[in-house]
N, C-alpha and C positions, 0 to 999 in steps of 0.2 A: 490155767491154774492147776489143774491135774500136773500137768508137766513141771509145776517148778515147786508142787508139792513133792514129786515122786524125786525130783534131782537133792532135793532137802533130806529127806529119807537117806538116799545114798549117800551125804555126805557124814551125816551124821553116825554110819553106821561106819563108815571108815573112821575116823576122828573118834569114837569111843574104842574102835580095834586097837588103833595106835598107842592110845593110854592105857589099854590093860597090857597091850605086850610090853608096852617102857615097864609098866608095876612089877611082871612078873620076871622082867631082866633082874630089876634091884632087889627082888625079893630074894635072887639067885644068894649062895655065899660064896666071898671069891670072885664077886661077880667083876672087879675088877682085873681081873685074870684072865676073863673069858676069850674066846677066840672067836667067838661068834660078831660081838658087838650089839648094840643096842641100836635099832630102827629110829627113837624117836630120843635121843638123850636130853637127858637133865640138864638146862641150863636159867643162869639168871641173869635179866636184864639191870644195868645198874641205873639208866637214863630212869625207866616204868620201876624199878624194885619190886620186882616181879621176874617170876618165871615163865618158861613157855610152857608150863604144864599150865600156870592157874590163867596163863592165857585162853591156851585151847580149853579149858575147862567153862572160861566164859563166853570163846564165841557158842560153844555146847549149847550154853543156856539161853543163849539167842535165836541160836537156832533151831531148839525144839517150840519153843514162843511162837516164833514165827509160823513151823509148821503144824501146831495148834489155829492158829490163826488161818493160817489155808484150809484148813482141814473143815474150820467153820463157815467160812467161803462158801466152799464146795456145798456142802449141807442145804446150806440158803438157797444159792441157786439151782439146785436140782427138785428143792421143794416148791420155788413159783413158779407162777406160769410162760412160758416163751410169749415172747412179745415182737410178733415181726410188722415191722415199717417195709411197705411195697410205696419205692416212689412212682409217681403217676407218669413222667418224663423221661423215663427209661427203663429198661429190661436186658439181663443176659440170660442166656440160653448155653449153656454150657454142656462142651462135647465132650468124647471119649476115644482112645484110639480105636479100641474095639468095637466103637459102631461104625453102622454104614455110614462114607463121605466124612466119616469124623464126628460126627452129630445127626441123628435119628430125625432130630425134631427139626431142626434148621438144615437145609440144605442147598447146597448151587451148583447150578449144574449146566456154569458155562454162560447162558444169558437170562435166566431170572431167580431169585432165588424163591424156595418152595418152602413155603412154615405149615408145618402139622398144628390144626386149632385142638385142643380141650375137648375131652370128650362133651363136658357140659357146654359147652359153646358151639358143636358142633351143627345142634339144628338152625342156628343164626346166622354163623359165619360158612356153611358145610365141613368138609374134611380136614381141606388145606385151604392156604390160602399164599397166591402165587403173586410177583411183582419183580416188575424190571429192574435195576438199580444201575441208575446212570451213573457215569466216570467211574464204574469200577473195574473193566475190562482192560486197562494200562496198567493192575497189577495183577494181571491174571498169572502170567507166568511164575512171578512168586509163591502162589498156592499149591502149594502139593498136593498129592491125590490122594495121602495117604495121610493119618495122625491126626490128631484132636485140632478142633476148630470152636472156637468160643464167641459165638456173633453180641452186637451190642448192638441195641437199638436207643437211641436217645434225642428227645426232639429239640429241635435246634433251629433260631432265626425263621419260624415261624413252618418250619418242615421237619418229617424226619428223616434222620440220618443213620447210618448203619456202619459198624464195621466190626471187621475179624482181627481175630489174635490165631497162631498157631505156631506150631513150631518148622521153621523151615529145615528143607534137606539141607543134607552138609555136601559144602561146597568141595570140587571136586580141588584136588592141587594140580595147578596149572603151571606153576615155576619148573625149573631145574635144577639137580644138583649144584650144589656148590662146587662140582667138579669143571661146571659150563664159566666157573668166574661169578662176578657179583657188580650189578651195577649201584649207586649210590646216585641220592637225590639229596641238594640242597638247596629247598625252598625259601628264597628271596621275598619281598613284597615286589619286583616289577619282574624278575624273573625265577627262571628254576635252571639251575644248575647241576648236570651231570656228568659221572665218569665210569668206563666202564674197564674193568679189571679181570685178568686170567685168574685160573684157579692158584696159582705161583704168587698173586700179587703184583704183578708187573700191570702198570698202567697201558693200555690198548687204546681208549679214545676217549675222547671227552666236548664240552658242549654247552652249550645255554642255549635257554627257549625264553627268547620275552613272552610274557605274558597277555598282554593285550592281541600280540599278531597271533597266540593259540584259541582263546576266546573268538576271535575275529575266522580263523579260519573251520571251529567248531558251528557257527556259527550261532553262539550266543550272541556275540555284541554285532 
């Protein structure tokens, strides 16, 4: 709300710029003569019969309305009280790149993850509080060592469940110049079709892969 008070603000102050520099063009004498020219010229619409001065002049008056109207928003809500809803079926825990492992409070370190409890919780539950987390070791390798990590916890089909967000490394480039040539793929429903090209253009070799016997040799199917 702030932000689209503060964008209203800015437009408004350009849009009343524009109409005093057009006034004090025509205020000019001679001002048909001028070399400069006029920013925002005088014209009328014969469809509206209207001008676009008494145009911008009206969205003006809409638009201070409006940012009257945020302005009293803003008021309201800074004057009650926060009202937060904590669902009971889930929790995030949200990191920083800056901290250690990416997150202070949540950490993994490979086979369990470690949660730092509430200080006010602490004589209940103790310090931390440590737990294995099955099937997550097949995306280990995707987790970096480094950058923000935002865990969810949320209970789910009668257990619960956990998982990370983060930003991954960037992948390294693995291709070649366009100097090595350029292969091309065209994906079929029963097969994949390709052809492989010099840097010149000239066709080198080409090919098709049924699909069931790649599946069959990867062995999916």
């Amino acid at each position: 709300m702030e932000g689209k008070a503060k964008s209203c603000e800015s437009w408004l102050k350009k849009a009343e710029k524009r109409l005093k520099t057009a006034r004090k063009f025509y205020a000019k004498k001679n001002w048909q003569n001028s070399k400069i020219g006029c920013g925002f010229p005088l014209s009328s619409s014969l469809k509206y019969r209207q001008t676009n001065w008494q145009n911008l002049k009206f969205q003006i008056h809409n638009k201070k309305r409006k940012l009257v109207w945020y302005r009293q928003i803003l008021a309201t809500l800074k004057s009650i009280p926060v009202r937060v809803c904590v669902p009971n079926n889930q929790a995030f825990v949200v990191g920083s790149k800056d901290e250690s492992c990416g997150n202070q409070v949540c950490q993994w370190n490979g086979n369990n993850l470690v949660f730092r409890v509430p200080s006010c919780l602490e004589s209940k539950f103790g310090k931390y509080v440590e737990s294995k987390i099955g099937a997550f070791p097949r995306n280990l390798n995707r987790l970096p060592a480094t950058g923000a990590k935002t865990w969810h916890f949320y209970y789910k089909s009668g257990k619960w469940c956990v998982a990370v967000s983060f930003t991954p490394d960037n992948v390294e480039k693995v291709s070649r110049s366009v100097d090595y040539g350029c292969i091309g793929i065209d994906i079929n429903p029963g097969s994949i079709g390709w052809a492989y090209i010099d840097a010149e253009g000239n066709l080198k070799s080409r090919g098709q892969i049924d699909i069931v016997t790649m599946l069959s040799l990867t062995g999916i199917f």
